[in-house]
N, C-alpha and C positions, 0 to 999 in steps of 0.2 A: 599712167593710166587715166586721170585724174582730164590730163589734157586729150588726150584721145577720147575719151567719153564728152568733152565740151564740143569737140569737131562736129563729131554723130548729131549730139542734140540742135548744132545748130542749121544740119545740113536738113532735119527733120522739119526747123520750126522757119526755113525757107522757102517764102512766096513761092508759090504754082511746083514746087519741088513736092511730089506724090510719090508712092511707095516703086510706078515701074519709073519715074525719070531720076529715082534714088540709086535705085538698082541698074539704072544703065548708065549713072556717072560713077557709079564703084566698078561696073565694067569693065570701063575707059581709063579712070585715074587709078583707081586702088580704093584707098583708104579716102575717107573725108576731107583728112589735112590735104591729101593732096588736090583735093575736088577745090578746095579754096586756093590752095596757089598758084593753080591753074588760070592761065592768061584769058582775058576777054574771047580772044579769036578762038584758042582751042574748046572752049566751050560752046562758041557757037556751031560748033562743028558736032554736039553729041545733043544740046538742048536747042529752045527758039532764043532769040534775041531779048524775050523779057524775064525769061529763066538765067539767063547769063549776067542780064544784069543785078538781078537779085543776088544773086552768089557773088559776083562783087563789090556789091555793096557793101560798108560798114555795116557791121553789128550794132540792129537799132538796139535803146537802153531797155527796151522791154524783154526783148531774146535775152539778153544778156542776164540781166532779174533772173528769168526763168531757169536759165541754165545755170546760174549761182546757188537757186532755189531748191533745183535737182539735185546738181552735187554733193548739198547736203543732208535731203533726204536720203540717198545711195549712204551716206555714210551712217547712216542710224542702223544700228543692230536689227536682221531681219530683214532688211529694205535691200534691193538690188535694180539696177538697170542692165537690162541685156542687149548688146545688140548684136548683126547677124555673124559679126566677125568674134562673139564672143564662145570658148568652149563649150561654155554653159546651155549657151541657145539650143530648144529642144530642137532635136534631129526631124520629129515627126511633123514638124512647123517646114521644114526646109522644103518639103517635098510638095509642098501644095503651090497654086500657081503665085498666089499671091503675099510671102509672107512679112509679116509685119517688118520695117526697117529697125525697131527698136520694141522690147518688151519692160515695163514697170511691173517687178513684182513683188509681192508683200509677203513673205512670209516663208515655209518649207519649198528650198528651190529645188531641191531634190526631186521632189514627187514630180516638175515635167519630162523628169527621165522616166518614168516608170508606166506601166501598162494601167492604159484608163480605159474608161467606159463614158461617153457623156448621156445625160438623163435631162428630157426638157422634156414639156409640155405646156399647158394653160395656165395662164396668170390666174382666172376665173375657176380654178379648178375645184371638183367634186370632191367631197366627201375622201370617197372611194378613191379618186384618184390621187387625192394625196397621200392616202394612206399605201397606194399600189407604190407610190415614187419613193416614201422612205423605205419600205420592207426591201425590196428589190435592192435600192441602194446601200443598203446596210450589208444584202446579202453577199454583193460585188465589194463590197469594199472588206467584206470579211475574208473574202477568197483571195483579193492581196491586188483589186482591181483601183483606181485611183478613180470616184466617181468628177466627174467637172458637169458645172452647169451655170446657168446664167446670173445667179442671186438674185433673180425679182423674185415678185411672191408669184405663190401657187404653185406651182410642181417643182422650179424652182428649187423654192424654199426647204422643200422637202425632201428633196435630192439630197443637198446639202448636208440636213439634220443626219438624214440617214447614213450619207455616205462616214460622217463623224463618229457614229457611233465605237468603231472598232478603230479611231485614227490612231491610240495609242497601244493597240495592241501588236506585238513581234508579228510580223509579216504581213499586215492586214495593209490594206489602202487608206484611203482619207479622202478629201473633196478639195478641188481648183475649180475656184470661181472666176472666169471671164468678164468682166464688166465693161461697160461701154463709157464710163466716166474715167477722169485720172485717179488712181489708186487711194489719192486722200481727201475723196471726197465718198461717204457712203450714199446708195443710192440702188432702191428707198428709202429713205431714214428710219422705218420700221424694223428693215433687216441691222441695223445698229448692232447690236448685240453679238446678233448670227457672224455680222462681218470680221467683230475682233475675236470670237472662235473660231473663225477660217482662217485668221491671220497667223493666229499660235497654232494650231494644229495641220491646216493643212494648209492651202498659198492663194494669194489674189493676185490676178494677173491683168493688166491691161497695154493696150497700145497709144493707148491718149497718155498728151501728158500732165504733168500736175495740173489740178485748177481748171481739168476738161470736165465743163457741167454735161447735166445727162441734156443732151442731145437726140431729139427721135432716130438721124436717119443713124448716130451711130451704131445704135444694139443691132439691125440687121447684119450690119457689117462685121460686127464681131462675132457674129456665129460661124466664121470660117473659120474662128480659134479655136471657137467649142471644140468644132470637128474634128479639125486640122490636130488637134493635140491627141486625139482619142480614136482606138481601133477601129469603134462604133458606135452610133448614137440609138438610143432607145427614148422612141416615144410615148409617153404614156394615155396621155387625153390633148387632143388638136381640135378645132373647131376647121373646116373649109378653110380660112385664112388666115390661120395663127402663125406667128411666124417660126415657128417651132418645125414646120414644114420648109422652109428656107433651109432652118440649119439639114434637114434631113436631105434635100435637093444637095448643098456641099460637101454632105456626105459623102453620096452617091459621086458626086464628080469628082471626089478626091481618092477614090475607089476604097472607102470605107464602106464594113459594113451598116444598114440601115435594119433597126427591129420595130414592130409597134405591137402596145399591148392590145387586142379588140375589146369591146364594151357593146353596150346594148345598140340594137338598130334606132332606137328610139333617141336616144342622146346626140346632140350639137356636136358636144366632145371627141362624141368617137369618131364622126364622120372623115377626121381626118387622116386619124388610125387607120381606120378603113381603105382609104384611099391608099396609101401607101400601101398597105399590105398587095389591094389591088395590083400596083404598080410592083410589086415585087419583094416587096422589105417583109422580112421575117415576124409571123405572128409565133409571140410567144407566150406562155402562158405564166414561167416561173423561170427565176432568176438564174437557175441551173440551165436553159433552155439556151440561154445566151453565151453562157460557160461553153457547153460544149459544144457550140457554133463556133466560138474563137477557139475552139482545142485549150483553154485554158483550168491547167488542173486547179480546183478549190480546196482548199484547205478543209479541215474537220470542222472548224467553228461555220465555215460558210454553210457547209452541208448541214448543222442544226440549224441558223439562219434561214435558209431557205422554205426549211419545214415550217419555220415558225410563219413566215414568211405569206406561205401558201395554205398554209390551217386557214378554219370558218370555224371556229368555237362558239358556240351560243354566246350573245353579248348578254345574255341574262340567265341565271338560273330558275327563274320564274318558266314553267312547261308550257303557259298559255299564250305567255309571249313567243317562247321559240315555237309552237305553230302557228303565229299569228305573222313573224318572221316570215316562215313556210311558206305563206300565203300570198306574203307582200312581193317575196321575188326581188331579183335585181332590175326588174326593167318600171319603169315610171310608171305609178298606177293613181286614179284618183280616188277621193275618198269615197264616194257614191260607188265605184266601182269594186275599189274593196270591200265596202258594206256588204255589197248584192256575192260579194266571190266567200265573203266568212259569216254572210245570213248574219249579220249584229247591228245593233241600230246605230246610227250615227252619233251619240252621243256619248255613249259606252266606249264605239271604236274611237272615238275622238282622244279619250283620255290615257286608252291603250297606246295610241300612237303618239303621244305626246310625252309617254315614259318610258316608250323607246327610245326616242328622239333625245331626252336626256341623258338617255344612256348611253349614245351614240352609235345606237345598232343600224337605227334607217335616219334618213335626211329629208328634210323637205324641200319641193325644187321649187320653180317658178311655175305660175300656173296652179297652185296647191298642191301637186304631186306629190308621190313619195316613194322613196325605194331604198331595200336593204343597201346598207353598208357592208356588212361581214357576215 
């Protein structure tokens, strides 16, 4: 096995050799080894002449490093390499046009068998919106859904925490993080922490290999795993060009479903929410909404989860604040304007809103703004 996994890696870390000229010499030849023992001419017959020659070339000493490097990573407790020949390799990967030649994964390999849910949005994300990405995901991951998302921060991040909440409970889900780096490299080094509770509880999964730094153009590209792996993607908060709309486009073309949550007209964030929904993706409102879009029964934990989920509890037992809550709304208000909307002088309203803002009931935007959280 040992030697069949060196073939793979090195058919992978082969000049101008990409994921479809992979795939159309495992066509032709079979297996790897044989893509290697294959004569100059018959190769020029499936690749170009500079592709040919790369494959017959020696094993430069750096390939070689690397793939010594790998194979002993694979043998570390937890650690796996997949590739498409292998049982393991999710099915739900198979079906998309494009799938990876090889997966690096960290940790429960189990869970890319199992029914997921992916959850993205804004690196930049709101208050609100983070808080909408762990409840929801906690509450799919309570109903036995397996949430995946991208592990940068902001909604991210949040996905993540949430979907972990129930990872060690009998029948519940857990989180697969997608990353655009090699597996042992974390990134952002803030998510640290997050990453080695993904690793124990639920799995990291990437297509780069060891020693792959984060790279801009790779994150786009690994949103066809998000996808690819999951029934459907739920967006939470998007601005116009976040790429969060990407993974939601290979959704769509992989004929997953696509949901977003709406937010106010006034917000960046939602804009792109919006948009989608325009174009057809499911507005939902609570985590149940999506359940029974996918016909997927929830469990009794999800069904309290969800409640909790979707409550607005006062963030304070003070009664001046929750009408002052009241008042403030979810949509972006400024201070002058809330003055004139709750008749209180600015100085008064200033302090009120600033032990909200402690409490974490409302948020302040850019621009002075402010609006309820919960």
């Amino acid at each position: 096995m040992t030697d069949d996994l060196a073939y793979w890696l090195r058919l992978e870390q082969t000049p101008g050799v990409g994921g479809e000229t992979a795939r159309r010499l495992l066509g032709t030849f079979g297996l790897p080894e044989n893509v290697f023992a294959a004569s100059f001419s018959s190769l020029q017959k499936v690749v170009s002449e500079r592709i040919a020659q790369a494959i017959t070339a020696p094993i430069s000493d750096t390939s070689a490093s690397l793939i010594a490097r790998t194979l002993e990573w694979a043998a570390l407790p937890g650690n796996h390499v997949l590739t498409l020949a292998d049982p393991d390799y999710p099915n739900a990967l198979l079906d998309i046009p494009d799938p990876p030649l090889i997966l690096y994964v960290k940790g429960r390999i189990e869970l890319l068998a199992r029914p997921a849910l992916a959850v993205v949005g804004s690196r930049n994300a709101t208050v609100q919106g983070m808080t909408n990405a762990e409840r929801f995901s906690d509450s799919l991951s309570a109903a036995g859904l397996t949430v995946i998302s991208g592990m940068a921060l902001g909604i991210d991040t949040a996905a993540h925490i949430g979907g972990l909440q129930t990872a060690n409970t009998d029948g519940a889900g857990s989180t697969i993080a997608v990353i655009g780096t090699g597996t042992d490299i974390v990134y952002p080094a803030r998510n640290r922490s997050l990453a080695h509770r993904i690793a124990e509880q639920g799995c990291i999964v990437s297509e780069y290999a060891l020693g792959t730094p984060a790279i801009a153009t790779n994150f786009p590209r690994r949103n066809r795993i998000i996808s690819g792996l999951a029934r459907g993607v739920l967006v939470v908060e998007a601005a116009l060009q976040s790429g969060s709309l990407i993974t939601a486009r290979m959704a769509a073309e992989q004929g997953r479903d696509v949901f977003a949550i709406p937010g106010s007209i006034h917000s960046p964030l939602s804009k792109g929410c919006h948009q989608l929904i325009k174009q057809g993706a499911k507005l939902v409102e609570t985590a149940q909404d999506i359940l029974e879009e996918l016909r997927f029964a929830a469990s009794a934990r999800s069904t309290t989860a969800d409640i909790a989920a979707n409550a607005s509890p006062p963030a304070t037992g003070d009664l001046e604040h929750h009408a002052l809550l009241q008042l403030i709304g979810f949509d972006p208000v400024s201070l002058d304007a809330l003055s004139e909307r709750c008749n209180e002088d600015i100085t008064t309203l200033h302090a009120q809103l600033l032990a909200l803002e402690l409490d974490g009931a409302i948020e302040m935007l850019p621009g002075g703004l402010y609006r309820r959280v919960d």
